[in-house]
C-alpha positions as CSV (number, residue, x, y, z in Angstrom):
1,X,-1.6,19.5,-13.3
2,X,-1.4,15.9,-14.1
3,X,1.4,13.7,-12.9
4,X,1.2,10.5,-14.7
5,X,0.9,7.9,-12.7
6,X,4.8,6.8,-11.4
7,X,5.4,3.3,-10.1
8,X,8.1,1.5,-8.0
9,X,9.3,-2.2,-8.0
10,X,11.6,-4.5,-6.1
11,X,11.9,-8.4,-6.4
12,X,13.9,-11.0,-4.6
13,X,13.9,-13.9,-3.0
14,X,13.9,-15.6,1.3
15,X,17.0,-17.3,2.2
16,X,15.2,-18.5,5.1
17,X,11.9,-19.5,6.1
18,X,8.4,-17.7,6.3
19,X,6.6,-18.5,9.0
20,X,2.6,-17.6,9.2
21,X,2.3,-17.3,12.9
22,X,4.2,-17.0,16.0
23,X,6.7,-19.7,15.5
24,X,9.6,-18.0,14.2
25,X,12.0,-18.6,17.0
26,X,10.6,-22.1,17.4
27,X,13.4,-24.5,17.4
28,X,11.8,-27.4,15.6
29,X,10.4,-25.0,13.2
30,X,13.1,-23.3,12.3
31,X,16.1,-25.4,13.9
32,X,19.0,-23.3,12.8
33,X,18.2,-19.4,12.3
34,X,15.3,-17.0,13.2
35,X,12.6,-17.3,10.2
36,X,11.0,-14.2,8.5
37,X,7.9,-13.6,9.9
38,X,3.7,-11.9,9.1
39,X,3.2,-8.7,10.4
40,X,0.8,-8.8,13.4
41,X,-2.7,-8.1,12.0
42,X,-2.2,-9.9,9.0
43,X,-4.7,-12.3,8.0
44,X,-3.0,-15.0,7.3
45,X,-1.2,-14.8,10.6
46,X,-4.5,-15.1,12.1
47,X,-5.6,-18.1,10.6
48,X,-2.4,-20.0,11.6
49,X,-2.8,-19.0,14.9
50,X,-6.5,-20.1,15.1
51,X,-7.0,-22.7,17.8
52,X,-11.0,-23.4,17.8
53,X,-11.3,-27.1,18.2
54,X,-13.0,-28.1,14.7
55,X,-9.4,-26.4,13.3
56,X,-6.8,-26.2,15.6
57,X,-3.6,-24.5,14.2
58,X,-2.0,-23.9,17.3
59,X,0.2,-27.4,17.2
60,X,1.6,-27.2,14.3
61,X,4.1,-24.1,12.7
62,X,2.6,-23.2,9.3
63,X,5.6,-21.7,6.7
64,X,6.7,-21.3,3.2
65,X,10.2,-23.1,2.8
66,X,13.2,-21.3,2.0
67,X,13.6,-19.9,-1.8
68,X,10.1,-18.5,-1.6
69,X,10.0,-15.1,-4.0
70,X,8.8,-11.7,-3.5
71,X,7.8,-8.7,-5.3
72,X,6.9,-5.3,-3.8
73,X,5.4,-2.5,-6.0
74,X,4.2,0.9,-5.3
75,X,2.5,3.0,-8.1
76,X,1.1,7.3,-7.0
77,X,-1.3,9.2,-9.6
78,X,-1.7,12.5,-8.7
79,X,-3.4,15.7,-10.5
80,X,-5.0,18.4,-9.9
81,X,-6.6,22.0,-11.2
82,X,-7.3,25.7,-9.7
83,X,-9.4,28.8,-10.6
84,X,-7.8,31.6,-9.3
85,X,-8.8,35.4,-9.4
86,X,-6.3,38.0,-8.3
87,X,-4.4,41.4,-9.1
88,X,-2.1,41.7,-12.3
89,X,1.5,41.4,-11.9
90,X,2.0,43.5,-14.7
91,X,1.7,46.5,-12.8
92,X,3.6,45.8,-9.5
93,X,6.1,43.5,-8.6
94,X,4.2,41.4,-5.8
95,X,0.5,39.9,-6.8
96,X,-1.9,38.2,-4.8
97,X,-4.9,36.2,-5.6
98,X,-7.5,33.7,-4.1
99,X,-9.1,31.0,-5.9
100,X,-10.4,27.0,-5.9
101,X,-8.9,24.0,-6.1
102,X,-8.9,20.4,-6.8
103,X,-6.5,17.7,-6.4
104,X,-6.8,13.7,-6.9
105,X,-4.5,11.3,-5.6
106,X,-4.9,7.9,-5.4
107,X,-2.7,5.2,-4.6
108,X,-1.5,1.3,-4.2
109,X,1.1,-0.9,-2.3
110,X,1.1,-4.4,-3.4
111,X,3.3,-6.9,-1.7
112,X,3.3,-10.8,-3.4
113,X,5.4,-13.6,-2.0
114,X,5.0,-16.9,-3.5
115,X,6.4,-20.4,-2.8
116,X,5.8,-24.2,-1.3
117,X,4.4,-24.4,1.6
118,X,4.8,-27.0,5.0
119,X,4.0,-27.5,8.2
120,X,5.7,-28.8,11.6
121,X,4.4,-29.7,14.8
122,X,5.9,-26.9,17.4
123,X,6.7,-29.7,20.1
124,X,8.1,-32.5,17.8
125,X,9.0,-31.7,14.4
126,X,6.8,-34.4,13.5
127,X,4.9,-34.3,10.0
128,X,2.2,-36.1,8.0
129,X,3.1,-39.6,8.4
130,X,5.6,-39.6,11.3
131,X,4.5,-41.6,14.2
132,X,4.1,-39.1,17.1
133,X,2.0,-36.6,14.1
134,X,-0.5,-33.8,15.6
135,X,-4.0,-34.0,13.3
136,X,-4.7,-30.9,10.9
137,X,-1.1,-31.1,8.8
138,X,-2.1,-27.9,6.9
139,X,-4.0,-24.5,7.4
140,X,-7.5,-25.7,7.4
141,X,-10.3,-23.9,5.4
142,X,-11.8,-23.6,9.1
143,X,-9.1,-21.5,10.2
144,X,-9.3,-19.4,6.9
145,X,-12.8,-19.0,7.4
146,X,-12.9,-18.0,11.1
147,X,-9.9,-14.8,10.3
148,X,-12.6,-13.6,8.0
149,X,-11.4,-14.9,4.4
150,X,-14.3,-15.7,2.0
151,X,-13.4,-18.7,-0.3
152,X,-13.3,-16.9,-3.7
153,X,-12.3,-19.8,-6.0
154,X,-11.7,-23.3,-6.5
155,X,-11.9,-26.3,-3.5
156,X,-13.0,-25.1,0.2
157,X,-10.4,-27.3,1.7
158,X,-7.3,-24.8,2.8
159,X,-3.9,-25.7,2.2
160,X,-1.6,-29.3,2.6
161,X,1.7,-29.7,4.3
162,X,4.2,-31.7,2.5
163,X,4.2,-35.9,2.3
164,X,7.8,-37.2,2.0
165,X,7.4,-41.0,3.2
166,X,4.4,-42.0,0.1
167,X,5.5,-43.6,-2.9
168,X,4.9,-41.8,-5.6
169,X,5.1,-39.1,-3.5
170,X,2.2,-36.5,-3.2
171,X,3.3,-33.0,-4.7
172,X,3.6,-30.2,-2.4
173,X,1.1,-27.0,-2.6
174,X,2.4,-23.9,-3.9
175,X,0.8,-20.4,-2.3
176,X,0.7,-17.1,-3.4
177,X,-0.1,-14.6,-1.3
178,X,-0.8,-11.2,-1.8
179,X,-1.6,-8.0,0.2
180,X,-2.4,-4.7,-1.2
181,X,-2.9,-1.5,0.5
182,X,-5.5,1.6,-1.7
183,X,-6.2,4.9,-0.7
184,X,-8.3,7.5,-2.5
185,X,-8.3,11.0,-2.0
186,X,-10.1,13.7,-3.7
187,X,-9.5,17.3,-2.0
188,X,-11.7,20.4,-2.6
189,X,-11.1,23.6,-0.9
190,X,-9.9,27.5,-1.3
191,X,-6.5,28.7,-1.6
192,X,-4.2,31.7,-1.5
193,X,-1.9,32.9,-3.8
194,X,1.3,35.2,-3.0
195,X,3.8,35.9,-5.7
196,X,6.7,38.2,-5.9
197,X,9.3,39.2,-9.0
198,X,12.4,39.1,-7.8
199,X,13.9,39.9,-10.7
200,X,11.9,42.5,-13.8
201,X,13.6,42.6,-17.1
202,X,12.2,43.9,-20.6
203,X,12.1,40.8,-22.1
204,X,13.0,37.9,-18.9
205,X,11.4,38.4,-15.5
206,X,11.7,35.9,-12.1
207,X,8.8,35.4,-10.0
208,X,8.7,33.5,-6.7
209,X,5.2,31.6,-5.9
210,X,3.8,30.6,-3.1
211,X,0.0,28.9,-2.2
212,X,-1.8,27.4,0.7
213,X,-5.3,26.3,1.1
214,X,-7.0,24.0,3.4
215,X,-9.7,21.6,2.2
216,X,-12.2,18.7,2.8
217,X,-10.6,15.2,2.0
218,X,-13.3,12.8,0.9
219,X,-11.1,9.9,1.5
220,X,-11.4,5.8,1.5
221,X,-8.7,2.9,2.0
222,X,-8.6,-0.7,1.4
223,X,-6.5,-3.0,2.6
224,X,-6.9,-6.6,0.9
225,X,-5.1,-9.9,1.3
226,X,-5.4,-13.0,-0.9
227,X,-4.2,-16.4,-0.4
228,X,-4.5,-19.0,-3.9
229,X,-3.0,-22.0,-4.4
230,X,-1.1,-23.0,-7.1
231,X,-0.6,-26.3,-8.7
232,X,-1.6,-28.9,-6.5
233,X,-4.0,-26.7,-4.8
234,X,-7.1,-24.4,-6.6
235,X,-8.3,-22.8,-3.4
236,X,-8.3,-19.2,-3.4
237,X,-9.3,-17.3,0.0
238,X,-9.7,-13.2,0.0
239,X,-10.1,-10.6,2.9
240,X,-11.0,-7.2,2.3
241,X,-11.4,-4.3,5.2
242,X,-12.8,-0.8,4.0
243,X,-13.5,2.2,5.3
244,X,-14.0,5.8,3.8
245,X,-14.4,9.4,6.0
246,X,-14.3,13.3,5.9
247,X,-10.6,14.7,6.9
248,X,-9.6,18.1,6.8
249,X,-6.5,18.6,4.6
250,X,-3.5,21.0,3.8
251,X,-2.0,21.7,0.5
252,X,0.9,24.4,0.5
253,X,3.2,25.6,-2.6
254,X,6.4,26.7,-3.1
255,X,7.5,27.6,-6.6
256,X,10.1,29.4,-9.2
257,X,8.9,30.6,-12.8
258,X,11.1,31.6,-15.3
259,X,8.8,34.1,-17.9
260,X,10.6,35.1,-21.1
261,X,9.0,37.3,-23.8
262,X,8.2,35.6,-27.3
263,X,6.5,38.9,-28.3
264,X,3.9,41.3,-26.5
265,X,1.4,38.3,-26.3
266,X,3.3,35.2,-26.1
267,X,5.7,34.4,-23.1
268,X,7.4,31.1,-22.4
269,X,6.9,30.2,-18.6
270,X,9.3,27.3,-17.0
271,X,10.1,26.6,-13.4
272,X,10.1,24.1,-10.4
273,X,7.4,23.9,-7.9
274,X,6.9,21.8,-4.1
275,X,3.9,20.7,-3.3
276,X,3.1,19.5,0.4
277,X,0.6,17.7,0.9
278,X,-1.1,17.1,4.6
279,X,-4.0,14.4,5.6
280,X,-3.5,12.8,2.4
281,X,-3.9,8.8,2.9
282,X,-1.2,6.6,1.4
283,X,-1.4,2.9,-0.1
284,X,1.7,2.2,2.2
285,X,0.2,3.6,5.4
286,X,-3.0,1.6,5.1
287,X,-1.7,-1.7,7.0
288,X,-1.5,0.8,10.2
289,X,-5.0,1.1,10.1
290,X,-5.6,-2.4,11.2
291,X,-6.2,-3.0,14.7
292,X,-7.9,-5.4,17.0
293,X,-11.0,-4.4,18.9
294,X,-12.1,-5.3,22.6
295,X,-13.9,-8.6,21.3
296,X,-10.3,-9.8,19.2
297,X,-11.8,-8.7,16.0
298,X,-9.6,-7.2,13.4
299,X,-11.0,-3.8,12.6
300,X,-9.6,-0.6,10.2
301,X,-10.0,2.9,9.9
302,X,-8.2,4.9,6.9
303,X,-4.4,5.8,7.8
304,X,-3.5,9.5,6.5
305,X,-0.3,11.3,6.3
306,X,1.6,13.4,4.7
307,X,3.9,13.4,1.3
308,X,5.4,15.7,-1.2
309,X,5.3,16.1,-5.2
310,X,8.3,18.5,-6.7
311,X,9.4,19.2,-9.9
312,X,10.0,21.4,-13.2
313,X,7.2,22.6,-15.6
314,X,7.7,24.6,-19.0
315,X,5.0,25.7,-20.6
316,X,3.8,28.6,-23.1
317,X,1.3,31.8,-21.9
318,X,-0.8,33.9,-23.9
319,X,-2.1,37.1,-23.0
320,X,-5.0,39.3,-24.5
């Protein structure tokens, strides 16, 4: 079975505010609404919350200004094959049979948000220029560095809040950010195979099917985040967390197959089958892998779960 690979996408755009750290309800920051906000073990959220002297990103609220775009996209490939040997449903109505089988499904989540980014000091307002301005005025390469990001590209110097009061005025930086969630499975195990006709015609006959196997999971995950600039700005930071283990996994069947006689030796087969599928990881689920471990270091394991594949097949069958 091969299920080509089916995607998802959504796009829009913030009517309000997206702040990096924990400054969402922060009425200088956001004076006149509740901003949108990171989730908690993202990266990015780490390095605005940063406070090591040499960087400190605790004075200031780091944000993309309203108007920033998004685009979320999910995309699934599954497939899958099985050697069965069992008892011929020719001569009684129920059949059973035992076999292998292999199934492949691997998967991605991508989230990308893009727009100009700023920064306010939490206790003032104040920005680059103003009198009563904290240092930093940015996310500092510093704080990018220290929330495990590797500078992949362009200038090691983080990211610039706006500067209004210079003539010319200095453009603002633009950041893209991205995070994607992978997962990899690849299932090997034994299954059974009941079937029964429920209804035994000459020439039409109407089997139900059903299948259930456990296997080993040889699975892996990924979740990645990447922050570039744009424009006025070159930088481009990347964090990557990976893990890969042994899970045991279910995979049960339910089906319906249609079987109508061409001739003695040809029939055509069609039908609808559910496939369930247990200790599978998902590109979504990866981002509740992440964690933080007794010395405040982000850590992840591989996040499994469980989904399900239906739909019809038609198909020809020769006999000999």
């Amino acid at each position: 079975t091969q299920i080509n690979p089916w995607a998802v996408s959504t796009s829009g755009d913030f009517d309000r505010i997206v702040v990096f750290d924990d400054t969402a309800n922060n009425r200088f920051v956001s004076p006149f609404q509740e901003a949108n906000a990171l989730t908690q073990y993202a990266g990015l959220r780490e390095a605005a919350l940063n406070s090591l002297a040499a960087s400190d990103e605790s004075t200031e609220g780091e944000f993309l200004l309203p108007g920033a775009t998004y685009q979320n996209s999910y995309r699934s490939d599954y497939r899958d094959f099985e050697i069965n040997v069992g008892t011929n449903y020719y001569c009684r109505r129920w059949r059973v049979a035992a076999g292998y089988r292999h199934v492949r499904l691997d998967e991605s989540s991508t989230f990308l948000m893009q727009g100009t980014f700023d920064a306010l000091d939490v206790d003032d307002g104040a920005r680059p220029g103003d009198m009563m301005n904290d240092p930093n005025d940015g996310l500092s390469h510093g704080a990018m560095i220290e929330a495990g990001f590797v500078n992949v590209a362009g200038g090691a110097d983080g990211f610039d809040a706006r500067v209004l009061n210079t003539n010319p005025p200095v453009p603002p930086d633009i950041i893209a950010y991205e995070t994607q969630g992978r997962a990899y499975n690849e299932l090997n195990g034994g299954q059974f195979t009941g079937a029964f006709l429920l209804v035994d015609r000459e020439v039409f006959q109407l089997e139900s099917v059903f299948k259930a196997g456990i296997y080993r999971n040889e699975v892996s995950g990924q979740v990645r985040e990447t922050v570039a600039g744009l424009g006025n700005d070159d930088s481009v930071y990347q964090r990557a967390l990976t893990d890969d283990r042994m899970k045991p996994a279910f995979v049960g069947q339910i089906g319906f197959q249609g079987i109508l006689a061409l001739t003695d030796y040809i029939n055509v087969r069609a039908g609808y089958d559910v496939i369930f599928l247990s200790g599978v990881a998902l590109g979504p689920d990866q981002w509740l892998g992440l964690s933080t471990d007794n010395f405040g270091a982000t850590t992840y394991r591989v996040r499994t779960g469980s989904m399900v594949v239906h739909g019809g097949n038609v198909g020809l069958e020769f006999l000999w």
